[in-house]
DOTILUM-574935 format. One record per residue: residue in three letters; x, y, z of N, C-alpha, C, CB in turn. Coordinates in steps of 0.1 Angstrom, whole numbers, plus 2048, in hexadecimal, padded with zeros to 3 digits. Last residue first. Glycine has a CB too. Example, Ala and Ser with C-alpha at 12.3 -4.5 7.8 and 13.67 -1.06 7.14 Angstrom:
REM residues 2
SER8807EA8478897F584788180084F88D7FA839ALA8847C784E87B7D384E8847DF84E8717D385A
***
This chain:
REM residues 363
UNK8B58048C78B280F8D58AD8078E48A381C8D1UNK8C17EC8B48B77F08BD8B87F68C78B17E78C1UNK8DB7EA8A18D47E88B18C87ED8AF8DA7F08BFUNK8DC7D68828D77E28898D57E48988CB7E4883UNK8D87B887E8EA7C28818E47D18878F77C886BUNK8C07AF8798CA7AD8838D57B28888CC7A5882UNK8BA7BF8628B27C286B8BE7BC87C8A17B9867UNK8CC7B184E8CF7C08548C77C38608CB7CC848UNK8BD79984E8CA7978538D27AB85A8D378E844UNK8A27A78468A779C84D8B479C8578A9794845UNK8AB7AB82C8A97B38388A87B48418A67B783AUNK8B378E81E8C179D8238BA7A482C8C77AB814UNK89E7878218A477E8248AD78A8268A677181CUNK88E79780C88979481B89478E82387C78981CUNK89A7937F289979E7FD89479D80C8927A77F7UNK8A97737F68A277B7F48A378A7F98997757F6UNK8C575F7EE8BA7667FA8B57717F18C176C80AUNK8D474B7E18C67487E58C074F7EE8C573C7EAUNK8EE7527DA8E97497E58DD74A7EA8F074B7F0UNK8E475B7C38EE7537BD8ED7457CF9027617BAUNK8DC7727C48D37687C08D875B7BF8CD76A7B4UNK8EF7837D48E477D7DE8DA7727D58D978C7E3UNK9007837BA90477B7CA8FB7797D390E7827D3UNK8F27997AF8F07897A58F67827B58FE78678FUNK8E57AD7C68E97AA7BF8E879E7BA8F17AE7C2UNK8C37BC7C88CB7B07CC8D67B07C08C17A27CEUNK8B57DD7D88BA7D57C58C77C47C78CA7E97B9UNK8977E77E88AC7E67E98A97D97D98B77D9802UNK87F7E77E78847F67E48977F37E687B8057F3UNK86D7D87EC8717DD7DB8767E77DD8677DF7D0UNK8727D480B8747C47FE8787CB7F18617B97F9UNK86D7EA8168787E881587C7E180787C7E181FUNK8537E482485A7F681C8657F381785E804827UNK8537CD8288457D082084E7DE81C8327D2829UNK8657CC83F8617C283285B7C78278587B7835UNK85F7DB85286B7E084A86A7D783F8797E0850UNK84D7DA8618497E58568547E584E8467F485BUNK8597CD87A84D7C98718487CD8668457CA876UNK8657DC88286E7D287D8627CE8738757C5888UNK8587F58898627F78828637EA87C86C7FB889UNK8477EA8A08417F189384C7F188C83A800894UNK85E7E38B38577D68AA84F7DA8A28507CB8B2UNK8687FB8BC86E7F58B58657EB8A98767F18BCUNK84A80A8BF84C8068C285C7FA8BB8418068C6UNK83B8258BF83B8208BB8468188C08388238B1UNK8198358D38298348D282A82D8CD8318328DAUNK7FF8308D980483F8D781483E8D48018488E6UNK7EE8168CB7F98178D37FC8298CE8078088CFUNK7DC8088BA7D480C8C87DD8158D17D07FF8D1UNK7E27FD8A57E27F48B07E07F98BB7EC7ED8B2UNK7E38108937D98088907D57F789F7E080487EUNK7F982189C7EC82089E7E081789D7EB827899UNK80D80F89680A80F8A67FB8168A78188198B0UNK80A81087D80E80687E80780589081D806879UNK80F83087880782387780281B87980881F875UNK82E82988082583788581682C888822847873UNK83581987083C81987882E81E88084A81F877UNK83082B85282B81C85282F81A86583580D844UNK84483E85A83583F854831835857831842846UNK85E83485985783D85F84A83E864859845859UNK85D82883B85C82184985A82885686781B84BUNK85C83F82F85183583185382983684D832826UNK87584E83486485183585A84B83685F85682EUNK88483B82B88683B83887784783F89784083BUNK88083381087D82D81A87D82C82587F827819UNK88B84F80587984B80387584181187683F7F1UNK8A584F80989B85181988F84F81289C863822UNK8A782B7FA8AB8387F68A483F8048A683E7E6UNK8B780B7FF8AC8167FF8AC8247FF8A7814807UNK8D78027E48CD8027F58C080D7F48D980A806UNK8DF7EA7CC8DC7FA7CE8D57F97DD8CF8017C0UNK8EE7D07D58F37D87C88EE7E97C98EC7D07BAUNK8F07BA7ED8EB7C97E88F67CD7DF8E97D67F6UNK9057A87F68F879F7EB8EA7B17EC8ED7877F9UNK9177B88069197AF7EE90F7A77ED92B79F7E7UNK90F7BA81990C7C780F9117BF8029157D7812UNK9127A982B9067A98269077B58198FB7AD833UNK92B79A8399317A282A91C7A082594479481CUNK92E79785392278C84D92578E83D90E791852UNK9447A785A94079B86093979485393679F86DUNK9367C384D9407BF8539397B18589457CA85EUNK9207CE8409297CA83A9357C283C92B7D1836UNK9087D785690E7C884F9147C28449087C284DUNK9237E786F9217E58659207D785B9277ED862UNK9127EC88F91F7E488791A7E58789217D188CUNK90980A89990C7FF8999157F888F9037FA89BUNK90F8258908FD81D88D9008108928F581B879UNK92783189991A8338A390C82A89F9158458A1UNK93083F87593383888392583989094384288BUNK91B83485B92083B864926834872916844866UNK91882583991682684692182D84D91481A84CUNK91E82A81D91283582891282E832901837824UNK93081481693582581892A82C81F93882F80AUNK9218028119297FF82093080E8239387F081EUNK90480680491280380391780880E9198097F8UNK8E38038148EC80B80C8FB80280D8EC81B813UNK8D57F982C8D67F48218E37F88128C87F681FUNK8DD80E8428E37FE8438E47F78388DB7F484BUNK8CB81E83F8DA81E83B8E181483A8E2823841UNK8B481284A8BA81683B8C58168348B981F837UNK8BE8118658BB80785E8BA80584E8B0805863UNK8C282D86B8D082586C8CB8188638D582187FUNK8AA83A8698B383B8608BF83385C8B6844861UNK8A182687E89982686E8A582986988C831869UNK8AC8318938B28218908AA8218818AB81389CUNK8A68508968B38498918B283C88D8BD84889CUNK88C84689E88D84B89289C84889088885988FUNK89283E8B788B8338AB88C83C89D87682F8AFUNK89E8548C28A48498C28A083E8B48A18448D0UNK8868638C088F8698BB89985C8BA8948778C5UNK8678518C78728548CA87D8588C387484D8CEUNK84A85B8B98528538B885E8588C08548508ACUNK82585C8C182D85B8C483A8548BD8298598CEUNK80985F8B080C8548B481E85C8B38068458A8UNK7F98748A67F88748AE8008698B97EE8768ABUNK7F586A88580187888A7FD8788997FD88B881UNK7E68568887F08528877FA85C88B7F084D87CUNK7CB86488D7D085A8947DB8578967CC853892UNK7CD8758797C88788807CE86F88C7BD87887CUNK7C585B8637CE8658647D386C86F7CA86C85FUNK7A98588717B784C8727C585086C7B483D869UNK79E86C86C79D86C87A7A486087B78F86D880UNK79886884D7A38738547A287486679E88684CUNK79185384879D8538487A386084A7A084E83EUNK77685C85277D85485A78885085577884B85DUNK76F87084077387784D777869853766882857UNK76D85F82677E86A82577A86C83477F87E818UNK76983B83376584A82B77085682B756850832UNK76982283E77282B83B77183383377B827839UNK74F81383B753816848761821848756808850UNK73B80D82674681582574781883074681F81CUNK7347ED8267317F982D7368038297337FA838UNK72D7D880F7397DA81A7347E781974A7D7817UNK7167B480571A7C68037257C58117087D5804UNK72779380271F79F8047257AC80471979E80EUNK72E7857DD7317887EE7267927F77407927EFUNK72B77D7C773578A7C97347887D673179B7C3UNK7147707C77207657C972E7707C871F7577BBUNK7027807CA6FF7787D67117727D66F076A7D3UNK6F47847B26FC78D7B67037877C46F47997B7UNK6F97627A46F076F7A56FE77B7AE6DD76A7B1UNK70074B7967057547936FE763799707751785UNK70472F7AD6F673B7AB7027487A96E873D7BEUNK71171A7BC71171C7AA70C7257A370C7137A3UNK72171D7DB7187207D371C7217C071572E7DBUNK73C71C7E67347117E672C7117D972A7117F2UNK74B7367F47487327E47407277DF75472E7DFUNK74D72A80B74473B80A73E73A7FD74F74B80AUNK75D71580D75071781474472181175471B81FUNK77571E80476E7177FD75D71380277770D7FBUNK77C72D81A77973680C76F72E806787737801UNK77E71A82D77572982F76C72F822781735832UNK79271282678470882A77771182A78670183BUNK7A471C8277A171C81B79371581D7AA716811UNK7AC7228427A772F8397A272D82F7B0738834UNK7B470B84A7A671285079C71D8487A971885DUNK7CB70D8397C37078387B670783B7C7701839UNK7D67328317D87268407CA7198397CF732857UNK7DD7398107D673C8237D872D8277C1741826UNK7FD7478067EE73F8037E67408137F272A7FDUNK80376A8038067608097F975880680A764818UNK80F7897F78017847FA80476F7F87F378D7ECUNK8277A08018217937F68197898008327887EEUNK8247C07FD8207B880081E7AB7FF81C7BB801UNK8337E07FA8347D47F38337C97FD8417D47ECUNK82C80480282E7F180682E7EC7F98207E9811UNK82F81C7F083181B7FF83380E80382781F808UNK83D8187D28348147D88398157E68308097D3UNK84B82A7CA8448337C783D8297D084083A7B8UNK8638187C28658207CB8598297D386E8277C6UNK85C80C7AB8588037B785C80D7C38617F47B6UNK86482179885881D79B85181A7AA857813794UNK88081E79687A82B79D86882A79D88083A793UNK88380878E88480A79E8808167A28938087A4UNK86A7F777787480377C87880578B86E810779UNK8617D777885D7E577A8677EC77F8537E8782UNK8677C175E8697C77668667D676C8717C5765UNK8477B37468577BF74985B7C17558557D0745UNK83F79573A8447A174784D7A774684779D754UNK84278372783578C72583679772D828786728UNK84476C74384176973983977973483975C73BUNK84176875A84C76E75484C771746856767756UNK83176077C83075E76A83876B76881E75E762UNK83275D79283775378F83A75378083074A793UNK8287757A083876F79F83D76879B83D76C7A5UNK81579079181577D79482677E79380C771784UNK8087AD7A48157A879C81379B7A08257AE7A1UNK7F67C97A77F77BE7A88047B579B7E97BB7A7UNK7F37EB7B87F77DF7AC7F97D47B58067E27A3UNK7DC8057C07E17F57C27E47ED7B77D67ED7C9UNK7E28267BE7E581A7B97E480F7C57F381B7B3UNK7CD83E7CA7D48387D57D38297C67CB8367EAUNK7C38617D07C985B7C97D184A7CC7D08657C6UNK7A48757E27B786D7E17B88667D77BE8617EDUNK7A78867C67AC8827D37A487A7D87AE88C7DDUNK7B08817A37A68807AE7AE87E7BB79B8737ABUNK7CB8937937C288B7937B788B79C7C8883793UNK7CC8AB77B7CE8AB7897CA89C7877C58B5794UNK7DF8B075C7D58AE7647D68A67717CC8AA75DUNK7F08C57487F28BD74F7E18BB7598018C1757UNK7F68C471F7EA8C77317EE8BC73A7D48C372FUNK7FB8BE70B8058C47108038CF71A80B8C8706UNK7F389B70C7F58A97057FF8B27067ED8AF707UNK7EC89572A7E98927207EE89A7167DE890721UNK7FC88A74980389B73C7F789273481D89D731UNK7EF88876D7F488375F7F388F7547EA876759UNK7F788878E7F288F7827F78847757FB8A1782UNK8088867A37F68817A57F388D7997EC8857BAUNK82087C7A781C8887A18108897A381E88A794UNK8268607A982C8697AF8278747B283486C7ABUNK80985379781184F7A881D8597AE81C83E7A7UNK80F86178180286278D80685D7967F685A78BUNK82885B77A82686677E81886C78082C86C777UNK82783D77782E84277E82C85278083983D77AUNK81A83B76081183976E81D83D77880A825772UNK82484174B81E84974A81584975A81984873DUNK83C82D75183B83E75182F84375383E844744UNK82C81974A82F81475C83482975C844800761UNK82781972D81E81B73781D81F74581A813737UNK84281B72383782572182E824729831824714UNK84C7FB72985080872E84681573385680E723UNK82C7E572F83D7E972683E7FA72E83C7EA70DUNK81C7D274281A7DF73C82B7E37398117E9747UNK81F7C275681D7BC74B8187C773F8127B174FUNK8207C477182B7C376C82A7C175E8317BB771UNK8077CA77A80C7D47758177D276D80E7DB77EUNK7ED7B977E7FB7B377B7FE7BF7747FC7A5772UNK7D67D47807DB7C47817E47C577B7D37B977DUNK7D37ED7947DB7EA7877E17DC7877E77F5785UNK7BB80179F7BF7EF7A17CA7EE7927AD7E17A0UNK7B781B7AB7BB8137A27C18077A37C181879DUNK79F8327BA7A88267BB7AB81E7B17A581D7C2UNK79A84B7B17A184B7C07A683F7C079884E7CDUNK7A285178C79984F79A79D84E7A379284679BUNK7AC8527727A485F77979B85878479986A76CUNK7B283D7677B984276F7B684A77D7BE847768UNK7A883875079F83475A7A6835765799826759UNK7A685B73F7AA8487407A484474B7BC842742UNK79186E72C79886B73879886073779486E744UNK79688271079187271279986C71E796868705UNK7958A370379C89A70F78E88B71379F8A7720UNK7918B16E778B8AE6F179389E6F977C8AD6EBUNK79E8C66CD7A08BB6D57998BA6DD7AB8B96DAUNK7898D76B178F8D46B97928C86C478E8DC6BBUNK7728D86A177D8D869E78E8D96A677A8E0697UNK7598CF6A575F8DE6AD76D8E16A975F8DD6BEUNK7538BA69B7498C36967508D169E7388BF699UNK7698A869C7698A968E75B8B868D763896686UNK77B8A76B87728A76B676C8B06A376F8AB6C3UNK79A8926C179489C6B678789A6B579A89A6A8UNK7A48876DD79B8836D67978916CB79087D6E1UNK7BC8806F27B588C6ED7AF8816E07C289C6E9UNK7B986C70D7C386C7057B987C6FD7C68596FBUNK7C485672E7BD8577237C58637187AD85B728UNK7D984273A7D385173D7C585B7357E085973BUNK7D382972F7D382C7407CC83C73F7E882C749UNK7D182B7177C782271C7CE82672A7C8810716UNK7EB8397127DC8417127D08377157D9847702UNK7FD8297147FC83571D7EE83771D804842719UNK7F180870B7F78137087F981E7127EF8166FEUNK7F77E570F7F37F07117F97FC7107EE7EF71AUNK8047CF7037FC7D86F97F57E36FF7F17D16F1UNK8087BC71D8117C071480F7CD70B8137B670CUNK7EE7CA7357F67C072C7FE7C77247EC7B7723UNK7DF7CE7547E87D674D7ED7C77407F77DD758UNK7BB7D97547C37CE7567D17CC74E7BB7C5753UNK7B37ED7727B97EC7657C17E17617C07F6763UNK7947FB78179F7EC7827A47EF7757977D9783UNK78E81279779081178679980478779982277DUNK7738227A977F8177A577F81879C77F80A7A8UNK77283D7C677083A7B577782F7B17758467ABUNK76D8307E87728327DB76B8347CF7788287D9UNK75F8267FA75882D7F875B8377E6759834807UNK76B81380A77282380F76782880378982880BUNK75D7FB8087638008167648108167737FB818UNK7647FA7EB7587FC7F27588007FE7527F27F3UNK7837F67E977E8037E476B8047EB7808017D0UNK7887E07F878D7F07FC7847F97FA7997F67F5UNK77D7D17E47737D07F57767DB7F57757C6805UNK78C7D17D077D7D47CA7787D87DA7737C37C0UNK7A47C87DA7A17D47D27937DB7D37A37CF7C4UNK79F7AC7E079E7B57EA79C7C57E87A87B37EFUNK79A7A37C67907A67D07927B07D978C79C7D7UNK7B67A37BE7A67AC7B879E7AC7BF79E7A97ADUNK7BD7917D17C47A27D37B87A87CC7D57A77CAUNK7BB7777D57AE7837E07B77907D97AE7827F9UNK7CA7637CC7C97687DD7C07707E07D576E7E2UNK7C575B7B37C07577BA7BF75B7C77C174F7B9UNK7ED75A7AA7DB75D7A57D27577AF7D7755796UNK8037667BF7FE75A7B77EF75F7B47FE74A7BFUNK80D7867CB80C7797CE8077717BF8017777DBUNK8137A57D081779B7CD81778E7D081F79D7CDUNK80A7C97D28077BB7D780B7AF7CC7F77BC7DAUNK8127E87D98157DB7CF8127CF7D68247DA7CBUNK80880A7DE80A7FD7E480A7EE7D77FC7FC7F1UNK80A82A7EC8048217E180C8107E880B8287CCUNK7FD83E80580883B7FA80382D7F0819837805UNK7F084B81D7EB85080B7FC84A8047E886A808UNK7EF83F8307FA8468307FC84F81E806839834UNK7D783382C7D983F8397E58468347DC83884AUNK7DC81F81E7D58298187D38338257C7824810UNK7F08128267F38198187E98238147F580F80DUNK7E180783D7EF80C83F7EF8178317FB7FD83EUNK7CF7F282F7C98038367D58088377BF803847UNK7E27E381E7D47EA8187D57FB81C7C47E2821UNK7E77D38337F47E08307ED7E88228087D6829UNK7D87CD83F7DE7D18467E47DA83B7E47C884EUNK7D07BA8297C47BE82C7CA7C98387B87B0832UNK7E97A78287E67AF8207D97BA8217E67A9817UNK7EA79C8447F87A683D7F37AF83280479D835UNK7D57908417D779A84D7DE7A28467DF79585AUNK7C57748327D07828317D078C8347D3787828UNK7AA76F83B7B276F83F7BA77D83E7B676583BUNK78E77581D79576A8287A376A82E79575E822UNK77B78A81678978981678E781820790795816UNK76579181F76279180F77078880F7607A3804UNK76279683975579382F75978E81F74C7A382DUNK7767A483D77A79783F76A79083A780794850UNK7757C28397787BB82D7757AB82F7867BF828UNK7627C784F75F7C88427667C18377607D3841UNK7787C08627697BB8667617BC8577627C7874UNK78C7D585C7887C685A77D7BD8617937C085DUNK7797EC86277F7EA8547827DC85378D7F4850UNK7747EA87E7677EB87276E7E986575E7FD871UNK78D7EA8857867DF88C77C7DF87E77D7E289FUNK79080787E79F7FD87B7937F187D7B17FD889UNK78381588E78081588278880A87C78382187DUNK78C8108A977A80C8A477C80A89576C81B8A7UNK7A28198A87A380D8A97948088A67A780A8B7UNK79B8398A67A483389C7A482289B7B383889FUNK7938388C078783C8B478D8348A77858508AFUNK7AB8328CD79F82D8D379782B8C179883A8E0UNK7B584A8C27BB83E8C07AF8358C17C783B8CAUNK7A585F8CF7A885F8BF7AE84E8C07B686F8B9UNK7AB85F8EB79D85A8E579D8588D27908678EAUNK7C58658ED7BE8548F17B38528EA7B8853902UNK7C287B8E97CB8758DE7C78648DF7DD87A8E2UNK7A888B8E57B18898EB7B887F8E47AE8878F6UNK78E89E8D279388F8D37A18918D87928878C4UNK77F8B38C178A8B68CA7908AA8D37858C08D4UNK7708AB8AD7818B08AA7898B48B47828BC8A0UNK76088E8B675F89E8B476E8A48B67558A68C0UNK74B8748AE7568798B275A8838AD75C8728B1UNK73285D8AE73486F8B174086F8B472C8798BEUNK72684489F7308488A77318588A773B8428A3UNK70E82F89271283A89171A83F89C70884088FUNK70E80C88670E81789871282189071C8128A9UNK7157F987770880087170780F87C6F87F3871UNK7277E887A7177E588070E7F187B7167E5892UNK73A7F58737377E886E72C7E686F73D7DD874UNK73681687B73B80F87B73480187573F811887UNK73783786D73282C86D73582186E72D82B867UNK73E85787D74184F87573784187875184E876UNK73687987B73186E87F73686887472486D883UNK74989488E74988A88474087F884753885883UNK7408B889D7428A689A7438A188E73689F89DUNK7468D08AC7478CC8A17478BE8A37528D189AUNK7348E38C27438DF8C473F8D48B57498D48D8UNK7268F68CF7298FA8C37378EF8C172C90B8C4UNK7158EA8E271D8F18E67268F38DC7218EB8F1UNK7028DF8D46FC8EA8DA70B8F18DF6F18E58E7UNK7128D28B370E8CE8C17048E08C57228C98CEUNK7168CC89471A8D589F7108D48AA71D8E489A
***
């Protein structure tokens, strides 16, 4: 607190600069502050994490918006890593879990333990109990488990017993899913994949990118040297709450919110659409027989949200149709159900939203 009693924050940027910024911040200057910090977070991870925008983007997105997040690509892209940078960055508790067939509830949540000299139960916390969870190849954990994580991701609690317990704030899953292997994989529940705010698939890199990687890696020296270098915590809880902060301050048009809802709806059976959203893409193109189930409003909150976001992190007080189109991949991909006719002609989820994204006007 200043002479003139006015309250500050000091945050820390890449370089090490100490910044004063004080709760009474205009809406320009919060964005402004919000864009320093956004710059220092990839400036931080790109030390350790070659390229992938999309994913190093939709990281900070999920964790501003405190929702959880699924990352999907091939072995080797950087998702554990990137895991591991986040969590240094923000300053996190980490818990990596590596999900397989034989894993139990109580290897996530932990479990009660009889103590033989008090004669009574004593609680054995899982490795749950932290602000960040990396749950490798999640798909690879049977029923019992994806439950018992499904109600830390909704609930931010777990039952051991017949105790319920809080968990750590914040709370924030990163799964990881291989697409190529089937082998040994359960499908994840839809009321699961619903729980994730984005679904991200992590892409190979640009050849310049790999020149990079393999550049960095060179080295045969098992020392501490070949992890990478140290990362700042440039996103500590007051600078994710002054990018919070940032984002409720970012403008939407009453119009753009209609087109979200209209865009959802769009996914649904040809009965939830309304007169006034435009053409229906059941009509003409017949898009609704390669949908079997559409997005529930989970997704029209979090496209909302992600949207908001989205403009902050670009400096912008307003959002902009093209935050919308851009957010609708990643909120969308696991949350609509293809019918066997969309596998039958070879499109994907990206590929239908796509095609809905085009029937929708635009305000």
């Amino acid at each position: 607190m200043d002479e003139n009693g006015v309250r500050h924050q000091i945050f820390a940027l890449a370089d090490g600069t100490p910044r004063l910024y004080n709760n009474g911040m205009d809406q320009k200057e919060t964005l402004a502050r919000g864009v320093e910090l956004v710059q220092a977070y990839r400036s931080e991870l790109a030390k350790r994490v070659v390229g992938q925008k999309e994913m190093t983007d939709g990281l900070l997105t999920a964790l501003i918006a405190g929702g959880h997040i699924l990352l999907e690509g091939v072995p080797g892209l950087a998702k554990t890593l990137a895991a591991k940078s986040l969590a240094e960055i923000t300053g996190l508790d980490f818990k990596r879990i590596q999900f397989t067939p034989d894993l139990l509830p109580a290897d996530l949540i932990g479990t009660l333990v009889w103590e033989q000299g008090t004669g009574t139960f004593s609680i054995r916390r899982g490795p749950v109990f932290a602000n960040l969870i990396l749950a490798d190849e999640i798909n690879r954990a049977p029923a019992k488990v994806q439950s018992a994580l499904l109600e830390a991701m909704e609930e931010k609690q777990v039952t051991i017993g017949e105790t319920t317990y809080p968990l750590p704030v914040p709370f924030f899953v990163l799964a990881t899913e291989n697409p190529i292997e089937h082998e040994g994989t359960y499908a994840l529940p839809e009321a699961e994949l619903d729980r994730f705010l984005l679904k991200i698939l992590v892409s190979y890199p640009a050849p310049e990118e790999e020149l990079d990687i393999v550049g960095r890696c060179s080295s045969f020296s098992e020392t501490a040297e070949k992890k990478g270098p140290a990362l700042a915590p440039v996103l500590n809880g007051e600078a994710l709450t002054l990018l919070r902060r940032a984002a409720d301050s970012v403008r939407i048009d009453e119009r753009l919110v209609q087109y979200i809802v209209s865009f959802v709806s769009a996914t649904r059976p040809a009965a939830a659409w309304r007169p006034g959203q435009g053409r229906s893409p059941g009509s003409g193109d017949g898009l609704h027989r390669y949908i079997s189930f559409g997005a529930s409003p989970r997704a029209s909150l979090a496209l909302y949200r992600c949207s908001r976001i989205r403009a902050a992190i670009d400096g912008r007080a307003f959002v902009s149709p093209e935050d919308i189109k851009a957010a609708a991949l990643p909120v969308l991909r696991h949350r609509i159900v293809l019918s066997y006719e969309a596998e039958a002609d070879g499109l994907d989820s990206d590929a239908v939203i796509s095609r809905i994204l085009a029937f929708v006007p635009v305000p």
